[in-house]
Steps between C-alpha positions, in 0.01 A plus 500: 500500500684614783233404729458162401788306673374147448546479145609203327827627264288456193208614585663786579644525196182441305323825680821711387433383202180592448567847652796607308322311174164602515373745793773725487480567146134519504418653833840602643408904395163529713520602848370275744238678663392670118466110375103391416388156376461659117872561478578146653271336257631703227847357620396126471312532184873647401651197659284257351658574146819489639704200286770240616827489379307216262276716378176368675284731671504480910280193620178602729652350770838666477305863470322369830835438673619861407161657645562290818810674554353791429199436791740373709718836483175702514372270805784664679442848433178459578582332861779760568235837389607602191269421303094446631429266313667222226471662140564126365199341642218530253751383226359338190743257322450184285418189703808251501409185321656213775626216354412132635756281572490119251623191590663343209537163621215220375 
């Protein structure tokens, strides 16, 4: 996060967010260079049974807004040498169903 100075407030708050919510608690105990693509999709098929504070179960697209934090954090490593390559790239995670915008005039 440091890194990234151009950050809109809430995005920023958003990525802390899902780091201290999900990716610490899930992959925060691995060390970077010992971290593979099985424990990272073990992680997500973790965090896709996470539940809101309403009791429904994380939307697709919310799970695919935590693993592009995660990318984006792993991008970095990768550019600065610690790691050789991203761990998160072959992910597998439920599509996102997009919703279509209605006009509800006649």
């Amino acid at each position: 996060m440091d890194t990234r100075t151009r950050l809109r407030p809430r995005t920023r708050v958003g990525y802390g967010e899902h780091i201290d919510r999900y990716l610490k608690p899930s992959l925060g105990g691995v060390l970077l260079e010992e971290l593979t693509p099985a424990q990272v999709q073990e992680a997500f098929d973790a965090i896709s049974c996470h539940t809101t504070s309403m009791g429904d179960r994380l939307s697709p697209a919310t799970v695919q807004r935590i693993r592009a934090t995660l990318r984006a954090a792993l991008n970095t490593a990768v550019r600065e040498r610690l790691l050789p390559s991203n761990p998160a790239r072959g992910l597998r995670l439920e599509p996102g169903v997009g919703t279509r915008p209605v006009v509800w005039t006649d």
